[in-house]
C-alpha positions as a printed Julia matrix, in Angstrom:
137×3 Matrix{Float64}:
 -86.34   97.56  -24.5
 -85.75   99.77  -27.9
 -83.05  101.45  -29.01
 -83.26  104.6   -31.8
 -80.41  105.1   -34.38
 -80.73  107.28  -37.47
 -82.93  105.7   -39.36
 -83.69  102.32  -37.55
 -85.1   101.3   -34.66
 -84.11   97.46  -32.82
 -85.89   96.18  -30.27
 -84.64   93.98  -27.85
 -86.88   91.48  -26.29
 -85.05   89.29  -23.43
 -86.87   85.95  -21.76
 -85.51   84.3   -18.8
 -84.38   81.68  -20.99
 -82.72   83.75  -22.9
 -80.12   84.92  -20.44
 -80.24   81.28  -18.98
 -78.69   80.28  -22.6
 -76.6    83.38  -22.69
 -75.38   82.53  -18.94
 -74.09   78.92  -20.21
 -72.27   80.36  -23.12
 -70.41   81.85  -20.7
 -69.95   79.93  -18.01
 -68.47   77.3   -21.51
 -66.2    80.34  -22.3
 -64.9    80.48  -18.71
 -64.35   76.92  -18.48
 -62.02   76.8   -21.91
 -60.03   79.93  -20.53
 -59.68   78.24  -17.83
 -58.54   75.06  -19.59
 -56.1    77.27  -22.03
 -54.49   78.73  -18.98
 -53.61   75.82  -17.23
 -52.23   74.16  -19.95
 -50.45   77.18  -20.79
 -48.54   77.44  -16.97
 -44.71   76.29  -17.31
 -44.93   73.8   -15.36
 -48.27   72.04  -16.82
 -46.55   72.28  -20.47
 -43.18   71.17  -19.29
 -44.85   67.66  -17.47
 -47.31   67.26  -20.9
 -44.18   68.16  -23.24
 -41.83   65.34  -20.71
 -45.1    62.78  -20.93
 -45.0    63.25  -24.75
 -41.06   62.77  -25.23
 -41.41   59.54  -22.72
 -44.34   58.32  -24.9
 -42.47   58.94  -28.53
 -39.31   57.41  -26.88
 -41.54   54.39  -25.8
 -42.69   53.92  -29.55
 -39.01   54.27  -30.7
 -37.98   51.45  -28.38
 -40.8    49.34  -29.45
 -40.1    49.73  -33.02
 -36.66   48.55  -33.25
 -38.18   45.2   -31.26
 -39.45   44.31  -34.89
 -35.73   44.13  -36.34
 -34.79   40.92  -36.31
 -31.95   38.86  -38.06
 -34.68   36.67  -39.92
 -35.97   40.21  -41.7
 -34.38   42.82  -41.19
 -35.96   44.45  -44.16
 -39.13   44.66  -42.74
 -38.15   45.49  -39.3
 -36.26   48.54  -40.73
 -39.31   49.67  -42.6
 -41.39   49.5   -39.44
 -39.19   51.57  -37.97
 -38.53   54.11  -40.3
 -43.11   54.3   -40.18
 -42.51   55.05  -37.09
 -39.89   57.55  -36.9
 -41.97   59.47  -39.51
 -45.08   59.49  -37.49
 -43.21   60.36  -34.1
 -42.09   63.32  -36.02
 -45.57   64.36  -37.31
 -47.07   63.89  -33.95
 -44.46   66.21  -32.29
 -44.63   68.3   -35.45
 -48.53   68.55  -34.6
 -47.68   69.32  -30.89
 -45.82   71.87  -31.37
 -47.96   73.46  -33.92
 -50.87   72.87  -32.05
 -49.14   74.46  -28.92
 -47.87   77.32  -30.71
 -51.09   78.61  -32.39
 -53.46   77.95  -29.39
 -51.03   78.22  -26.49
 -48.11   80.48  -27.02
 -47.1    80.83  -23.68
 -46.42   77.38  -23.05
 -44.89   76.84  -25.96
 -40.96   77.23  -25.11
 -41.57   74.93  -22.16
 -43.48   72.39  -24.01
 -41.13   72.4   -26.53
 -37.69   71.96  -24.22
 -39.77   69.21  -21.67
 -40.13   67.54  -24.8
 -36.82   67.95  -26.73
 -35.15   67.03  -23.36
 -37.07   64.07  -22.28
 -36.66   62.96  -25.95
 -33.31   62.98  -26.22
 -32.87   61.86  -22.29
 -35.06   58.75  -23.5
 -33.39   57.76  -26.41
 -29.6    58.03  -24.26
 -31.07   55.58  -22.02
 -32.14   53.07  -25.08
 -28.88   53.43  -27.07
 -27.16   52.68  -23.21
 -29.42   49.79  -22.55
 -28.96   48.12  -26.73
 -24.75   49.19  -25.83
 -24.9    47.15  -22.36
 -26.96   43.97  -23.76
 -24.69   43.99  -27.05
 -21.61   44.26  -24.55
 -22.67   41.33  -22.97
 -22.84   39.26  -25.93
 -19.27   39.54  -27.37
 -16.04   37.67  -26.68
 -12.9    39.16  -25.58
């Protein structure tokens, strides 16, 4: 097959296993817009932006296990390290979510403020409850 412009001429010369290749960049392409859009459907980002807030919040809880009366020094430095990185890593979500996945990114980022905020209520409830039980009247 050849093809005449002004003053060049390209010829095309196509194998079987050329379009075979050519087929599976395709079908790859297909499979990552296929990929983009599901993560990108409301209801996918809002149960991966929940999972995220319930894993940070998890983290959070975990951290403040390290602050203890013999140090607390140390155990509020571990915690602070962690409430930095919980912010970069929800920083990074969102960013991430925002330049690759705009659609889902208003979802994402409520399921995740929400769940957040829902999960740390529960721990500041649960450290109120055990901390209730511990004092005299």
């Amino acid at each position: 097959m050849s093809h005449t412009f002004a003053h060049c001429r390209i010829t095309f010369r196509c194998r079987s296993s050329d379009l075979a290749c050519y087929e599976g960049i395709v079908r790859r392409d297909s499979k990552i817009s296929g990929v983009s859009s599901l993560l990108g459907h409301p209801v996918v980002a809002m149960a991966l932006g929940a999972l995220l807030g319930a894993a940070l919040t998890f983290v959070s809880e975990r951290a403040a296990t390290f602050v203890t009366p013999q140090d607390p020094l140390r155990g509020f430095a571990i915690v602070v390290g962690m409430t930095v990185a919980r912010l970069a890593v929800a920083g990074v979500a969102l960013a991430s979510y925002s330049f690759f996945l705009p659609a889902g990114l208003v979802p994402f980022g409520f399921a995740l403020g929400v769940s957040f905020i829902a999960g740390l209520v529960v721990e500041a409830v649960r450290v109120s409850l055990r901390n209730a039980l511990h004092t005299s009247a």
